[in-house]
C-alpha positions in Angstrom: -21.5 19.6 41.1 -19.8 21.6 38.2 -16.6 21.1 39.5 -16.8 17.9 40.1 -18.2 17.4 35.9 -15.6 19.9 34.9 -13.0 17.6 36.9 -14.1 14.5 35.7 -13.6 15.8 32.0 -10.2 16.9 32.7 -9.5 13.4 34.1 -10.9 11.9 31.0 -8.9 14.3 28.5 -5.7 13.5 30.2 -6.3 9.7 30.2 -7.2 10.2 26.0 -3.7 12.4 26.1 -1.9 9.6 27.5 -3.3 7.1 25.5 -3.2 8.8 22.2 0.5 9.5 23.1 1.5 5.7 24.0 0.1 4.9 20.8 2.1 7.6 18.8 5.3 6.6 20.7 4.5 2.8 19.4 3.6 3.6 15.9 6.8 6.0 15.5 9.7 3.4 16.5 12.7 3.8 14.2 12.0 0.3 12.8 10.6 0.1 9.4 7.9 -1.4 8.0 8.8 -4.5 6.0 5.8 -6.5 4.8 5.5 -10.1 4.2 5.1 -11.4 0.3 3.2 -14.5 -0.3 3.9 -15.5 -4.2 1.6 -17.8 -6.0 2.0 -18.7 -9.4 -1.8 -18.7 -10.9 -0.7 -20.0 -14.8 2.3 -19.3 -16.5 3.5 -16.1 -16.5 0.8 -15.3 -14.2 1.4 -14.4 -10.6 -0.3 -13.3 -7.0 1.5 -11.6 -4.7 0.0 -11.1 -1.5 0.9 -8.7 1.0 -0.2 -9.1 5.0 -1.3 -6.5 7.2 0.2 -3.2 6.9 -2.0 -1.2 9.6 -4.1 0.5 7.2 -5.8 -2.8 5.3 -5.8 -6.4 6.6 -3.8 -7.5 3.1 -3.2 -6.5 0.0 -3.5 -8.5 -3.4 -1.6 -7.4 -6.7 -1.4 -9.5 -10.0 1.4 -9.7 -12.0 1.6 -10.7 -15.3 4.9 -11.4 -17.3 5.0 -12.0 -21.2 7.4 -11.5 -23.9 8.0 -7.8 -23.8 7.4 -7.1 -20.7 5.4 -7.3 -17.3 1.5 -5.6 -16.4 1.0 -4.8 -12.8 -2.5 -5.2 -11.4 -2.6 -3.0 -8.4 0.3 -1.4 -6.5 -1.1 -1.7 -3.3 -1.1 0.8 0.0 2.0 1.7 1.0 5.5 2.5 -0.9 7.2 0.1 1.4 4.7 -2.7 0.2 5.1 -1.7 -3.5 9.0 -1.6 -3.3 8.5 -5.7 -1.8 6.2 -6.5 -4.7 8.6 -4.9 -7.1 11.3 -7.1 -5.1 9.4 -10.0 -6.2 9.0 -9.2 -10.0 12.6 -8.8 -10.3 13.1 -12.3 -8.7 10.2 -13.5 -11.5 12.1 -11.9 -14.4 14.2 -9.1 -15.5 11.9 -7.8 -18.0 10.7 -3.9 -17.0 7.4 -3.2 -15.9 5.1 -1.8 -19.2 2.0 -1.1 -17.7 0.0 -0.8 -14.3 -3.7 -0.9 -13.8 -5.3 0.5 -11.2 -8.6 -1.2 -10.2 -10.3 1.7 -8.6 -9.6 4.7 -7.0 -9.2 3.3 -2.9 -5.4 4.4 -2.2 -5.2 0.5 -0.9 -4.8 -0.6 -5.0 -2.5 2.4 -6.1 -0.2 3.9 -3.7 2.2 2.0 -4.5 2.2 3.8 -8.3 5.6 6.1 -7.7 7.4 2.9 -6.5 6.9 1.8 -10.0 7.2 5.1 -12.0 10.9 5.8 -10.2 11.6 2.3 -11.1 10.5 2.5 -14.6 10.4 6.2 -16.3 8.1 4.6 -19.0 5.4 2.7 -16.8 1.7 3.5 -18.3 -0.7 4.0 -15.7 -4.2 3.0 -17.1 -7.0 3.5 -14.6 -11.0 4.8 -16.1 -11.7 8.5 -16.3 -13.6 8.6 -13.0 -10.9 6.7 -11.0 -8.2 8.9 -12.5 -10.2 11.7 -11.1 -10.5 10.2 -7.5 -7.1 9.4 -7.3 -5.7 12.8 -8.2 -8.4 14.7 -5.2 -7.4 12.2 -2.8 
């Protein structure tokens, strides 16, 4: 009877070790993430640009708004490949360098995207509340 428990959970943690390494060998290919942009002009100067599934959210939403010095950033969204596609976008929208990025909150989904745009422009301000400054740096 013990055996036959003891085999049964061997059998079971060698199925979860095959599966767990199928998935790993599919999430590893050597092809890179490049996520889909959907741009929609809200008002002048005033921009949405969407971002799809990325395997961590379902989609991501960052505002954009240009004026006559420069452009504000609502949101950099989850992933640096995501960020470098909505920076992609802004530089299609206008020349003009990013000034300033909010940050929402402290879910990584809205700022990890925030080096994209801080190796892209040295002199970005990052405005974000106290508490979700705090989050964001124990993260």
């Amino acid at each position: 009877m013990i055996a036959n428990s003891a085999q049964r959970w061997l059998r079971v943690a060698a199925a979860l070790l095959i599966a767990t390494t199928s998935v790993a060998a599919r999430s590893t290919s050597s092809a890179p993430f490049v996520p889909e942009i959907a741009k929609t002009q809200l008002a002048d100067g005033v921009f949405l640009l969407a971002g799809g599934p990325d395997g961590y959210v379902d989609g991501t939403n960052t505002v954009v708004v240009v004026n006559d010095k420069g452009v504000l950033v609502f949101d950099t969204s989850t992933r640096p490949a995501t960020a470098r596609a909505i920076l992609a976008e802004i530089r299609k929208i206008t020349d003009k360098p990013v000034r300033y990025v909010v940050n929402s909150h402290w879910h990584p989904n809205h700022w990890s995207g925030n080096e994209v745009f801080a190796d892209a422009f040295p002199n970005v301000e990052f405005i974000a509340t106290e508490q979700a400054k705090t989050y964001m740096l124990n993260m």
